[in-house]
N, CA and C of each residue as an Amber inpcrd file, in Angstrom:
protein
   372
  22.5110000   6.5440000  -1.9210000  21.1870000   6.6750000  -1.3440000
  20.4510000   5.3400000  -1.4610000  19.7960000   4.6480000  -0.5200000
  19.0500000   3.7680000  -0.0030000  17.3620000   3.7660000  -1.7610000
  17.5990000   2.9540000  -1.4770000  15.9960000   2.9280000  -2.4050000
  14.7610000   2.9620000  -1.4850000  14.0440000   3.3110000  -1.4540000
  12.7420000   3.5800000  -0.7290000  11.9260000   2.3200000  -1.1570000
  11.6560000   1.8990000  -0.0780000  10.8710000   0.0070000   0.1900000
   9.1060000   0.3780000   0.1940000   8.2120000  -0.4070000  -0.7080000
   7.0460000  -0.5670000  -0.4240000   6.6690000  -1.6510000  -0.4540000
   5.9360000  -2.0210000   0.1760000   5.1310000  -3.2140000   0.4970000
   3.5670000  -3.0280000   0.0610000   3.5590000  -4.3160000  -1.3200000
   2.5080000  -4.2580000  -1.8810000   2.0630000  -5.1810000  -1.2270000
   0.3050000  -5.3970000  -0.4120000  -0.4840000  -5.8780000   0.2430000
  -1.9890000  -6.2360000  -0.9690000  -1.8920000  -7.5590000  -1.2570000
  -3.2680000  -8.3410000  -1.6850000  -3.3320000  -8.0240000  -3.2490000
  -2.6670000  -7.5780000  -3.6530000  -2.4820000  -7.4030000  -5.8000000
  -2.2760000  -8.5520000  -6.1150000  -2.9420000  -9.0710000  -6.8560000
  -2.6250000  -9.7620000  -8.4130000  -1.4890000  -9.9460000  -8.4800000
  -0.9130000 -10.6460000  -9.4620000   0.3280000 -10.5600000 -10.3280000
   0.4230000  -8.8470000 -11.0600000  -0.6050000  -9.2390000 -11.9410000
  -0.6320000  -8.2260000 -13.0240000  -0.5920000  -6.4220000 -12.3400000
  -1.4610000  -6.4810000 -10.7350000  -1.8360000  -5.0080000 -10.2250000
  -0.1550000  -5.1970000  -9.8060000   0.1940000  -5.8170000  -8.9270000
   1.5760000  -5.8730000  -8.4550000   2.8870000  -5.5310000  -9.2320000
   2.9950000  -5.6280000 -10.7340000   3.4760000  -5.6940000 -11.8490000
   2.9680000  -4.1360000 -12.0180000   1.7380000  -3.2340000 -12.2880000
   1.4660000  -2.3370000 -12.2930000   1.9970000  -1.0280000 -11.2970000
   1.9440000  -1.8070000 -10.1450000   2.1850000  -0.4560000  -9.2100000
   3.6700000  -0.1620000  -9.2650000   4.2650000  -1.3280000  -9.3290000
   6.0550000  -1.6420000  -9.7070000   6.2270000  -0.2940000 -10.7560000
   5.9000000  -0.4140000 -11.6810000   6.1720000  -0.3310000 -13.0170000
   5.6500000   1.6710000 -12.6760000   4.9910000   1.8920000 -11.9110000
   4.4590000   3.2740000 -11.7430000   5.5850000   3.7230000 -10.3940000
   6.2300000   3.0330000  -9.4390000   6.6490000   3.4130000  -8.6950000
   8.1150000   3.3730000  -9.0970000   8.4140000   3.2370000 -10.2010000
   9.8530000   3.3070000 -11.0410000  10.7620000   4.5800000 -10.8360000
   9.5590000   5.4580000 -10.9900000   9.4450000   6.8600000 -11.0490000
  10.3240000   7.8760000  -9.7900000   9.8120000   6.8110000  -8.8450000
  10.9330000   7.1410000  -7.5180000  12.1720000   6.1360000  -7.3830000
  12.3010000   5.5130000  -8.0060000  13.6550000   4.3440000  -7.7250000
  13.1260000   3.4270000  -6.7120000  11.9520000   3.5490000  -6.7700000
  11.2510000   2.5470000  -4.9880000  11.3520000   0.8930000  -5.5380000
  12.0700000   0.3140000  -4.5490000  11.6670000  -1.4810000  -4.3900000
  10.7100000  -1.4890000  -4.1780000   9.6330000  -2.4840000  -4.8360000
   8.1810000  -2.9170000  -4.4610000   8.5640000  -4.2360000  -4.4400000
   8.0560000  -4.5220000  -2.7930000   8.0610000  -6.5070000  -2.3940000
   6.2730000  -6.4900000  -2.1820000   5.6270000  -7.4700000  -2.4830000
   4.9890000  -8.6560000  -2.2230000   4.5330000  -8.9210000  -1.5300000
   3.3370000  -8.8280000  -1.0570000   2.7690000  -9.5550000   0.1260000
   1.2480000 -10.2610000  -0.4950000   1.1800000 -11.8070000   0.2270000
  -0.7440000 -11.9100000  -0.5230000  -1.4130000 -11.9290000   0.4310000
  -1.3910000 -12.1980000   1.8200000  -2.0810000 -11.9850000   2.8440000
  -1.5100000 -11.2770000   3.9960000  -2.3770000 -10.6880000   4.9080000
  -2.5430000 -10.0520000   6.1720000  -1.7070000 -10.8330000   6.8690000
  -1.2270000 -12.2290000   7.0340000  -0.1040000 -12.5030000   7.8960000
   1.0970000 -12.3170000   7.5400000   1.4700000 -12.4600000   6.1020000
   2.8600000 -12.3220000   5.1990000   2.6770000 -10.8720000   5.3520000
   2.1750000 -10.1190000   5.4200000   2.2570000  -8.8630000   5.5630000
   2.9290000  -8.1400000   6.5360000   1.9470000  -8.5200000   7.5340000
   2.2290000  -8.4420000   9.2100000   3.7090000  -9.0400000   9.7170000
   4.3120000  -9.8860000   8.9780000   5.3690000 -10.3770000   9.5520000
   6.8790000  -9.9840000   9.1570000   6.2360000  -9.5230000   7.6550000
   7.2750000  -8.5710000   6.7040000   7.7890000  -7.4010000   7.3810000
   6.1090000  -6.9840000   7.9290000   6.1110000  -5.5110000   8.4450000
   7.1580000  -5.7080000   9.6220000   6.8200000  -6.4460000  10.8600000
   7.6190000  -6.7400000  11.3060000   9.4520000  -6.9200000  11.5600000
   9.5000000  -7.5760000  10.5070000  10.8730000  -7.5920000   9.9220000
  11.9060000  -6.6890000   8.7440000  11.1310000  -6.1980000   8.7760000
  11.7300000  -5.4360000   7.8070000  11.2900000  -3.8780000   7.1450000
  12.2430000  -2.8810000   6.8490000  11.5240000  -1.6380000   6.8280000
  11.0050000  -1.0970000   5.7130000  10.0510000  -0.7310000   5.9050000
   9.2250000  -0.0440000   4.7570000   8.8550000   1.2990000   4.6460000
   8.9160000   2.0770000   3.4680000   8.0550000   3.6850000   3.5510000
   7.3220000   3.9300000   3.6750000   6.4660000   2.7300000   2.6350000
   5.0250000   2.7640000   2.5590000   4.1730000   1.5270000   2.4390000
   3.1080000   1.3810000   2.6990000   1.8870000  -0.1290000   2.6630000
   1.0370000   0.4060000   1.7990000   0.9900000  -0.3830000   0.5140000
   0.1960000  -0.0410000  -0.0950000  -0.9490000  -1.6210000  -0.4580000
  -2.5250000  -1.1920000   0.1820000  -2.8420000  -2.0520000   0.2180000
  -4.3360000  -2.5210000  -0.9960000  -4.5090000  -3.2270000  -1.3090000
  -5.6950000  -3.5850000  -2.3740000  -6.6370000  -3.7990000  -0.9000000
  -7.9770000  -3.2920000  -1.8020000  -9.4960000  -2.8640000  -1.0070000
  -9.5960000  -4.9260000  -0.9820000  -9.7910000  -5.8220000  -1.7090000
 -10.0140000  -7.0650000  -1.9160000  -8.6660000  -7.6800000  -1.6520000
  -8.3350000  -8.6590000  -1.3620000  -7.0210000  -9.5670000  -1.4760000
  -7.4730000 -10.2080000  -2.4080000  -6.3670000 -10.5620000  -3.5180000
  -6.6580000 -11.5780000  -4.5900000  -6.3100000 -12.9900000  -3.9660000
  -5.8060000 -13.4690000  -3.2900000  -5.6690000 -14.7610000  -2.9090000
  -6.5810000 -15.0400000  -2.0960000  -7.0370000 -14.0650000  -1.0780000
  -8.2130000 -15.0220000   0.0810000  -9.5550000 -14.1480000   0.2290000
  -9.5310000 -12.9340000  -0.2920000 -10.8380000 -12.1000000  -0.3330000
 -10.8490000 -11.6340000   0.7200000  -9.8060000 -11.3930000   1.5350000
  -9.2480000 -10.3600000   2.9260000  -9.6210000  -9.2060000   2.9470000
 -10.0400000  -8.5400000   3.5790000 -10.2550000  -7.1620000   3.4330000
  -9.0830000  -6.3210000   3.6980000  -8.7450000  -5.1530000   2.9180000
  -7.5310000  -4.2210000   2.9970000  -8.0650000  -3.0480000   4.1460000
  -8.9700000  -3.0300000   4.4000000  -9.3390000  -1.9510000   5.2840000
  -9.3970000  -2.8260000   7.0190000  -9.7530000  -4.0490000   7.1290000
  -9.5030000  -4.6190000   7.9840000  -7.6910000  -4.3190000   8.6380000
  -6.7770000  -4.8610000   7.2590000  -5.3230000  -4.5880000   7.4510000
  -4.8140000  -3.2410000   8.2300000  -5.8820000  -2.3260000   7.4760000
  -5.6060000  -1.0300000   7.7990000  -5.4060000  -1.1280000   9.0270000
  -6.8880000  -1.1790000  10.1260000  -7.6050000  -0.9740000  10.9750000
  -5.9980000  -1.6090000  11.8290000  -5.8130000  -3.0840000  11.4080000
  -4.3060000  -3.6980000  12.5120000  -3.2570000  -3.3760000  12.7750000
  -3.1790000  -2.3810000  11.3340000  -1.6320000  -1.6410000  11.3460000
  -1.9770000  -0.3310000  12.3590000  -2.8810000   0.3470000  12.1500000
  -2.8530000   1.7980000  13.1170000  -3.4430000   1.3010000  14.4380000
  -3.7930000   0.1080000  15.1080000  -3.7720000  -0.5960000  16.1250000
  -2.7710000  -0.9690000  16.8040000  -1.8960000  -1.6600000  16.0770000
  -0.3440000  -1.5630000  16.8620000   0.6840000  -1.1700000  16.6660000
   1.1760000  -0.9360000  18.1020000   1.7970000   0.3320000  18.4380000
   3.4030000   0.5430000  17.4740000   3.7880000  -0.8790000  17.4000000
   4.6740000  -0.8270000  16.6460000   4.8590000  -1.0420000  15.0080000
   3.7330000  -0.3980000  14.5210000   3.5230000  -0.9180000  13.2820000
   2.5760000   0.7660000  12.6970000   2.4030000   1.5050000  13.6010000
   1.3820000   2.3420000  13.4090000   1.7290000   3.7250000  12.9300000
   2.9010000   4.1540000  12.8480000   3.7580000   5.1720000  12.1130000
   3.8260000   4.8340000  10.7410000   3.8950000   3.7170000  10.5540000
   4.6510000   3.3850000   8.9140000   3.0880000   4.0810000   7.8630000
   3.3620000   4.9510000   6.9540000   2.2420000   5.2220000   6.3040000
   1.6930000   3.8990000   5.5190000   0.3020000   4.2200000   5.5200000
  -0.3660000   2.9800000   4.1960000  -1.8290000   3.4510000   3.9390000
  -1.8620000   3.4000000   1.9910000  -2.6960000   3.4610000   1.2270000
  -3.7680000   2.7990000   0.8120000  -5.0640000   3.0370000   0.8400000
  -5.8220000   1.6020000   0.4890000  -5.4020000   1.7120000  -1.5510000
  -5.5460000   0.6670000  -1.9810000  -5.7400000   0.7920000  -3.9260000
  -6.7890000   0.0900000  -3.9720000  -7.2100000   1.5970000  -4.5760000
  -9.2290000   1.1650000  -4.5890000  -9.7530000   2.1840000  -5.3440000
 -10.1150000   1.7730000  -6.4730000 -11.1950000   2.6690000  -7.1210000
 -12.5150000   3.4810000  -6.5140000 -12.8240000   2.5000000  -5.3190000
 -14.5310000   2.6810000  -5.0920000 -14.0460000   3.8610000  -3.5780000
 -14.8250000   5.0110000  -3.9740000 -14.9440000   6.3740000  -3.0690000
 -15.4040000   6.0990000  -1.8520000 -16.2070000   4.7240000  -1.5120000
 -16.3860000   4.7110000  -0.0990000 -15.3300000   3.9920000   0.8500000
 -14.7390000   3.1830000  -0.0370000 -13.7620000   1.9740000   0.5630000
 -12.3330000   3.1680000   0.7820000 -12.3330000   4.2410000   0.0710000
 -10.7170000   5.1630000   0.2440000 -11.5480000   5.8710000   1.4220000
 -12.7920000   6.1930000   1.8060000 -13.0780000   7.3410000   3.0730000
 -13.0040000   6.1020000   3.7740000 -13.4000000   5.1680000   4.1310000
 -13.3380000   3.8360000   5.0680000 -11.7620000   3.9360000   5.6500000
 -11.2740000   3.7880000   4.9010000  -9.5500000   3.3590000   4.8670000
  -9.1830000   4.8850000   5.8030000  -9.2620000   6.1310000   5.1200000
  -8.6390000   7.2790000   5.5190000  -9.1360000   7.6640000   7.6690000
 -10.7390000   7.2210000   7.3690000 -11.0380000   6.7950000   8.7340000
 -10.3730000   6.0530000   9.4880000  -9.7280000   4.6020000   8.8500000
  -9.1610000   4.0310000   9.7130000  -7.5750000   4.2270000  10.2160000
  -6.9190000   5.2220000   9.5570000  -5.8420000   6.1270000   9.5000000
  -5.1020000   5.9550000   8.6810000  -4.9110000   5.2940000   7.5290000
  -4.7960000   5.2280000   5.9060000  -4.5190000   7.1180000   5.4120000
  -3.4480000   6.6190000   4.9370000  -3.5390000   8.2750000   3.8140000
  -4.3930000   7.9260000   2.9580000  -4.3050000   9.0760000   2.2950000
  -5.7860000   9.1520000   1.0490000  -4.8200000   8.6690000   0.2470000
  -5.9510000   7.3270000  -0.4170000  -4.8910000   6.4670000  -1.4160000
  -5.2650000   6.5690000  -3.3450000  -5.4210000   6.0640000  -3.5000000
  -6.1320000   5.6430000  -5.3970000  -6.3370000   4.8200000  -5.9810000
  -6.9560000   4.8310000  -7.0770000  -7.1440000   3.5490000  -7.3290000
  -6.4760000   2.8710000  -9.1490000  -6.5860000   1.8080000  -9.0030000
  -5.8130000   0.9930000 -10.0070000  -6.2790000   1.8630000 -11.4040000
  -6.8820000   2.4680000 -11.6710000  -7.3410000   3.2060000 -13.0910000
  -6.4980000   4.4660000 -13.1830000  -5.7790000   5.0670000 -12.0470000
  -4.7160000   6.0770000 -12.1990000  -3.0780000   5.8470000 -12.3650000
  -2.9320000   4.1090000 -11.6510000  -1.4300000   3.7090000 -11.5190000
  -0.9730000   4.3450000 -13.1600000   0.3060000   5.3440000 -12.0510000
   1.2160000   6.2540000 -13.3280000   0.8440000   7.2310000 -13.6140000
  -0.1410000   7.6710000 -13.6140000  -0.6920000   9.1480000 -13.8540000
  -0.5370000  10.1940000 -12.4290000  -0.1380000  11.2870000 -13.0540000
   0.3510000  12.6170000 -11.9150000  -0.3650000  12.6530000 -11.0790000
  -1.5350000  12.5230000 -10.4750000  -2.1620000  12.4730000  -9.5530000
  -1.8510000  11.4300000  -8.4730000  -1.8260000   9.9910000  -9.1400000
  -1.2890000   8.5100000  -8.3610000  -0.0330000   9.1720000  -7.7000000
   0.7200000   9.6680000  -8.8870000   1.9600000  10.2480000  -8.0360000
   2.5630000  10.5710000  -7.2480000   1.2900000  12.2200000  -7.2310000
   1.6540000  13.0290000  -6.2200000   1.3710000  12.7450000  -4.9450000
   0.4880000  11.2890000  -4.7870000   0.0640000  10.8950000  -3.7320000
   0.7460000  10.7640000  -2.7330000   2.2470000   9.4330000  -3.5200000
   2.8570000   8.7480000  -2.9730000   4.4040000   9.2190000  -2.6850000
   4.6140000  10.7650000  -3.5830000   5.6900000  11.6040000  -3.4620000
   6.2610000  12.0020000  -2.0550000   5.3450000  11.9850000  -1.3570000
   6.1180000  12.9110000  -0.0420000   6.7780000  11.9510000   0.9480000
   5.9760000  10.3540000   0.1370000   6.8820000   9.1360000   1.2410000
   8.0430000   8.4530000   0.3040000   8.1660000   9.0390000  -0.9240000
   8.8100000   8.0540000  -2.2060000  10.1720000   9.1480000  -2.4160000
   9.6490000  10.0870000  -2.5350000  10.8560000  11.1440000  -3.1330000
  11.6350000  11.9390000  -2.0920000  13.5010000  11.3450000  -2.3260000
  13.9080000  11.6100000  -1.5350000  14.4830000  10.8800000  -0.3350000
């Protein structure tokens, strides 16, 4: 069986290192992305389960809900599910508006709830 691919969008070292370390749980590869073009081009090239994206980019102060908004914009990019990781309750209804699953935020990575989020695209 294949390992299930996510694409972490705008984390830290340390959040990136975090979500890894919580997505163990499914056997999932987590790759890397620090901006909206390395993202976009990954996406492009290569397949993923899930986008899981930070509300802030740590390298350029990008917005993750902007990302959102590009991925369910084009056409070939707009199936693949993606999460905003965001603590703040307005930035996850922002995201879910922009067709984002309902995502979570960095104070749950690993706990059953973060989990069950990401189960129905991870497990299996």
């Amino acid at each position: 069986m294949t390992a299930k691919r996510v694409l972490s969008v705008g984390q830290c070292g340390a959040d990136h290192g975090g979500i890894s370390w919580a997505l163990r749980a499914f056997g999932a590869e987590v790759a890397p992305a620090a901006t909206q073009a390395e993202a976009l081009e990954r996406l492009r090239n290569e397949a993923f389960d899930l986008v899981l994206v930070n509300r802030v980019f740590d390298r350029d102060g990008d917005s993750g809900v902007d990302l959102i908004r590009r991925l369910k914009a084009d056409e070939a990019l707009r199936a693949t599910p993606v999460m905003l990781v965001s603590n703040h309750a307005d930035a996850q209804r922002e995201a879910v508006e922009a067709g984002a699953e309902p995502g979570f935020g960095k104070a749950v990575l690993g706990r059953p709830e973060m989990l069950e989020r990401v189960r129905s695209f991870l497990d299996g």
